[in-house]
C-alpha positions in Angstrom: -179.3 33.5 140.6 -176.2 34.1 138.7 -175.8 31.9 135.2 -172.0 30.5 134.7 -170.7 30.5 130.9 -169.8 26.6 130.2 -167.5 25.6 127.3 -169.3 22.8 124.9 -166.7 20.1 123.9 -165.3 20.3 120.3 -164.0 17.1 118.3 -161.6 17.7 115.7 -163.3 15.8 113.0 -165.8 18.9 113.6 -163.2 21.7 113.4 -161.9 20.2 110.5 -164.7 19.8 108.5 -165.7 23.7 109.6 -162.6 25.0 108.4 -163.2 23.2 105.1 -166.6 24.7 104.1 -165.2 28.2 104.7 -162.2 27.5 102.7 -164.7 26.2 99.7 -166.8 29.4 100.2 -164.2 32.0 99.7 -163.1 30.1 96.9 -166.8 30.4 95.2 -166.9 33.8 95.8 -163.5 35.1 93.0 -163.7 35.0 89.4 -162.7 32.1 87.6 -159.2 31.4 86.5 -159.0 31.1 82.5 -156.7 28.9 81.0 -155.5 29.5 77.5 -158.6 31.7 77.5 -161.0 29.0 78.5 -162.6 28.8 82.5 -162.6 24.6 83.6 -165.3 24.3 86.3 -165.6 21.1 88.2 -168.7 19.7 88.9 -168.9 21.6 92.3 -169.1 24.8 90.9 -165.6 25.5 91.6 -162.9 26.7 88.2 -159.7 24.8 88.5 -156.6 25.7 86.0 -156.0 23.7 82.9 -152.1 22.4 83.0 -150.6 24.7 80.1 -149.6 22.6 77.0 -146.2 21.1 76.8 -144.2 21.4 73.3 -142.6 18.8 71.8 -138.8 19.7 71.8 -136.5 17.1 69.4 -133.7 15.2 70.9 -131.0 14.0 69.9 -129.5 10.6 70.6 -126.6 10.3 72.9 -125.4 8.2 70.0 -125.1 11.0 67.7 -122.8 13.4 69.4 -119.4 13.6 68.7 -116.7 12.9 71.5 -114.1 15.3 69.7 -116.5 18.1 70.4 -116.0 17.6 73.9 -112.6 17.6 74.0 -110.7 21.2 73.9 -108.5 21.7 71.0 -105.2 23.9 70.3 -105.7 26.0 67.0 -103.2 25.4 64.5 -103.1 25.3 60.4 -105.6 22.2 60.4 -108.3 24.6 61.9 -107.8 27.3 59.1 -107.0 24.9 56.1 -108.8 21.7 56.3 -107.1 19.8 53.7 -103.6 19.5 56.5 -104.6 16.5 57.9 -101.9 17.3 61.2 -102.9 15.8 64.9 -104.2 18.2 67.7 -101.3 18.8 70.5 -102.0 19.8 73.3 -99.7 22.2 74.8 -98.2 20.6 77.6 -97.5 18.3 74.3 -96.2 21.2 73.0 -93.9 22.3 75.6 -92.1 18.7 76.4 -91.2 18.1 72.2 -89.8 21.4 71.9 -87.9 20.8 75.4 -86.5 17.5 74.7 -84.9 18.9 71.4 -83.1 21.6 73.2 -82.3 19.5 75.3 -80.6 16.8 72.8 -79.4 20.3 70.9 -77.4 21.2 74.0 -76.0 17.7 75.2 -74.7 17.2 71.2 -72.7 20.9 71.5 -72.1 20.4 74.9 -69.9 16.5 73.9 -68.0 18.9 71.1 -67.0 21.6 73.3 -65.5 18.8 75.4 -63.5 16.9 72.8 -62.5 19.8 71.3 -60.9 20.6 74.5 -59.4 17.1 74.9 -57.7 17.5 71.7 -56.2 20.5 72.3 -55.2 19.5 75.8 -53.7 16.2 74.2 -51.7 17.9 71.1 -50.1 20.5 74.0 -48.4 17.5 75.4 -47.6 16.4 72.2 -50.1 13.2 72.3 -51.0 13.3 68.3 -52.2 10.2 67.1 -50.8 7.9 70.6 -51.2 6.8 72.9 -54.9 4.3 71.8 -57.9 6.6 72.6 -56.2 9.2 74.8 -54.4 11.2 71.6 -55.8 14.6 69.8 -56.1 13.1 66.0 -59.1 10.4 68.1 -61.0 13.4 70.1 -60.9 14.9 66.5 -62.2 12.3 64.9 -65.2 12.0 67.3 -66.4 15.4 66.5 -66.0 14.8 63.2 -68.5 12.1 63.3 -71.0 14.2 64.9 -70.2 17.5 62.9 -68.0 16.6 59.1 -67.6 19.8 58.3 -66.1 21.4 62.0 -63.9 23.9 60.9 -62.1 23.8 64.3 -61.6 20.2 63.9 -60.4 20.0 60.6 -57.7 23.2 61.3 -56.6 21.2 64.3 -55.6 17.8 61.8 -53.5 20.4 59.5 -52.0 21.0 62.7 -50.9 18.0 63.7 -49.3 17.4 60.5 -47.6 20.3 60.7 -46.3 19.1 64.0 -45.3 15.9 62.3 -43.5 17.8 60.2 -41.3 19.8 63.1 -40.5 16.6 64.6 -38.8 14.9 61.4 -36.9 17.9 61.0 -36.1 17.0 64.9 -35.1 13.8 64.3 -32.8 13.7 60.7 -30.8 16.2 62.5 -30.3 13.9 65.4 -29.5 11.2 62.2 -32.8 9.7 63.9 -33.9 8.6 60.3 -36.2 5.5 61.5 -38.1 7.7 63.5 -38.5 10.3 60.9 -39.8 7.5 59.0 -42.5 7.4 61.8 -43.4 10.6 62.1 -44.0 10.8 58.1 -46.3 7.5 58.6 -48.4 8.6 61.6 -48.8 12.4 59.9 -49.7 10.5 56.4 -52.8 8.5 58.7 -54.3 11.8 59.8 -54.7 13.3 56.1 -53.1 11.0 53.3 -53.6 14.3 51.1 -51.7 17.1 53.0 -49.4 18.8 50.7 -46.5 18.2 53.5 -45.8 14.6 53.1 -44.1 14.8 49.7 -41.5 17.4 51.1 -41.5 15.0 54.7 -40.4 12.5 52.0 -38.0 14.5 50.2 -36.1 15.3 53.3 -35.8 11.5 54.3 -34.7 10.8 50.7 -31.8 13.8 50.6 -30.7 12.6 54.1 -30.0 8.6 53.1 -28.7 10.0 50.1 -25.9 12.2 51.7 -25.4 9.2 54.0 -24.5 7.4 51.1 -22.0 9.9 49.7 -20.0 10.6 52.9 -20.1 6.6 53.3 -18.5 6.1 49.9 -16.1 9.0 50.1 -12.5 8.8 49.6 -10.2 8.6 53.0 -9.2 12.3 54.3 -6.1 14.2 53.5 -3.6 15.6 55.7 -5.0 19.0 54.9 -8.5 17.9 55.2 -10.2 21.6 54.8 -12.1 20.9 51.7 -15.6 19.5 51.3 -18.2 19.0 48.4 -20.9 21.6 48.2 -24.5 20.2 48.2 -26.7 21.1 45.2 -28.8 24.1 44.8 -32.7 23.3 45.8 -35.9 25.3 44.9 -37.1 24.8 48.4 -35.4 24.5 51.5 -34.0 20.5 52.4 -32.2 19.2 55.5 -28.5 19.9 54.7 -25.3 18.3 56.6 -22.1 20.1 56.2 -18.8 18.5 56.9 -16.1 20.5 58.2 -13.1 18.9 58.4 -10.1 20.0 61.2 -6.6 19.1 61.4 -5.8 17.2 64.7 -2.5 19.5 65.0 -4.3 23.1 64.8 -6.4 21.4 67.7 -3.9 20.8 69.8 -1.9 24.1 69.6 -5.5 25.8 70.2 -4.7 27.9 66.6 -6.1 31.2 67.2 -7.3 31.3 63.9 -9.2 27.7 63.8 -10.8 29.5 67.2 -11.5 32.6 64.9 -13.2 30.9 62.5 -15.3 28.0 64.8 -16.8 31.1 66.3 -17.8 32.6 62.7 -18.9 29.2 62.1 -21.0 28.3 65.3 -22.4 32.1 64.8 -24.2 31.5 61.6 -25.1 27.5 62.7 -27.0 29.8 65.7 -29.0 31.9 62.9 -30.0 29.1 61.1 -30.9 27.2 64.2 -28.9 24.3 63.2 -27.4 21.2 65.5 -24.2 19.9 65.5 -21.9 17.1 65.7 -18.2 17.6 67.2 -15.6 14.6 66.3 -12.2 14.2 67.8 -10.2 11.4 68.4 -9.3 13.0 71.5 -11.8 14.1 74.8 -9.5 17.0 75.2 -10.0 18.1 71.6 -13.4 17.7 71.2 -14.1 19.9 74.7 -11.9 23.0 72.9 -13.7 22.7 70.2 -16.9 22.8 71.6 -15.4 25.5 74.8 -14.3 27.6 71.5 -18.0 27.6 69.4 -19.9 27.7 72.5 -18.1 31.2 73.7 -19.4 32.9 70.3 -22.6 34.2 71.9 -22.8 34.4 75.5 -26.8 34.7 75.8 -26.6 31.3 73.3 -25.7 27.9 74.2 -24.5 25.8 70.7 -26.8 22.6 70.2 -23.9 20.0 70.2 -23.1 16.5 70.6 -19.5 15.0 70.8 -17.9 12.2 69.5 -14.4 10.4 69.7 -13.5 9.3 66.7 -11.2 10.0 63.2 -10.5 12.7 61.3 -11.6 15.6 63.5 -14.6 17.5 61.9 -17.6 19.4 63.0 -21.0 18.2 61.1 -23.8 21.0 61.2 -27.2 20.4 59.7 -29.9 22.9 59.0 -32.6 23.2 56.8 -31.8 25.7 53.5 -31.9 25.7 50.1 -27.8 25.8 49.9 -24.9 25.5 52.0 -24.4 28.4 53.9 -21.7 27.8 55.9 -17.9 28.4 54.7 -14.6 25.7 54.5 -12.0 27.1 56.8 -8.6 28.0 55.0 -5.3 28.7 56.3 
């Protein structure tokens, strides 16, 4: 008869609890585990572990931290020497200040540059103190206000005075006197203090004088070759010399009246002077001026003409004593 092996039903309740008692013996069986140096045994027989001791570690309140601790910091003299009380920058900070005043730096030298070139663009064309806004002595004036003590500036205002000062020379020998009169005002508004104006003044003075004299002087002689000298100066003044010419040597074209008009308009050349040609007669006046005109062929005279009584030639210059002789037969 042959026996076949039959498997008995487990539950797994059962299995469980099996599993469980071997797990509780092997634990009986080590050594118990000391704690702190002390075995704990529960009331089964079985040494658990004591939880080690916590220690007390202080803490402080949230309260009593300080926010600037938190916050980075740039080292600067406050960290080294706490009595500079200075506030903490942070470089970015920093970076934009010291920008901004380059910047400003820049734009302030950048405006002068400008207006310094405006004025000298404007006193080229002769634009000194007109026309309103558009004139050198105003572009001066604004850098002044940024920078008093401009040396640029303030060598370009001596200019213009200086200029002034060509231009009435300009004008009394042109017998312009009112607008000498301007130019001395407008170069007294850019520096009432400029040593010029009292000599500007002088020359307008010594020209309305001279008017004067040749005004109130006696009618002209035949002869008419004489004149009165001027006085001796200690510095140079506008001068106006009257040569007188017969009508009659005129119209015979003397050869030595042409002689000595082109001595004459030969030293009115080297002291740059302008003159005035009067004859009652067109055809007169033209040899005369024909005759001084010829004296230097690379040299055109400076000469206006004029028909009127007696016949003369008026030259003015600028020197401390007449230089030019009185024709004589």
């Amino acid at each position: 008869m042959i026996l076949t092996a039959s498997r008995l039903p487990l539950r797994p309740c059962s299995v469980i609890f099996s599993s469980m008692l071997v797990i509780l013996a092997g634990c009986a069986a080590q050594s118990p585990i000391e704690t702190q140096g002390k075995p704990v045994s529960n009331s089964q027989g079985v040494t658990l572990a004591q939880p080690a001791a916590q220690v007390d570690t202080p803490v402080t309140p949230i309260s009593a931290v300080k926010l600037d601790s938190l916050a980075p910091r740039v080292l600067d003299a406050a960290d080294e020497n706490p009595t500079l009380l200075q506030p903490v920058l942070k470089n970015d900070d920093i970076k934009v200040q010291v920008n901004k005043v380059l910047v400003d730096n820049s734009m302030a030298l950048d405006s002068v540059v400008f207006l310094l070139g405006e004025a000298g663009w404007a006193f080229s064309n002769d634009k000194l103190t007109t026309p309103k806004a558009e004139n050198a002595y105003y572009f001066l004036t604004q850098v002044l206000d940024q920078d008093p003590n401009n040396k640029q500036a303030l060598d370009a205002l001596d200019k213009i005075v200086q200029r002034y000062y060509e231009l009435l020379l300009s004008s009394l020998k042109k017998g312009k006197v009112e607008q000498a009169r301007v130019f001395w005002s407008r170069a007294k508004k850019v520096n009432p203090q400029h040593q010029k104006l009292s000599a500007m003044k002088g020359l307008i003075d010594d020209y309305l004088a001279r008017e004067k004299t040749l005004t109130a002087a006696a009618p002209v002689t035949k002869k008419a070759i004489s004149t009165v000298a001027g006085p001796i100066t200690e510095t140079p003044i506008m001068r106006t010399q009257v040569l007188l010419l017969e009508a009659a040597l005129i119209n015979q074209q003397d050869e030595k009246l042409a002689k000595w008009l082109t001595l004459v308009a030969q030293k009115a050349q080297s002291l740059q002077a302008t003159m005035l040609i009067v004859a009652p007669k067109d055809t007169q006046a033209r040899w005369v001026y024909k005759i001084m005109n010829s004296a230097d062929p690379e040299q055109r005279i400076r000469a206006n003409i004029k028909h009127t009584k007696p016949a003369r030639v008026e030259i003015t210059y600028l020197a401390r004593k007449d230089e030019l002789e009185i024709y004589s037969n």
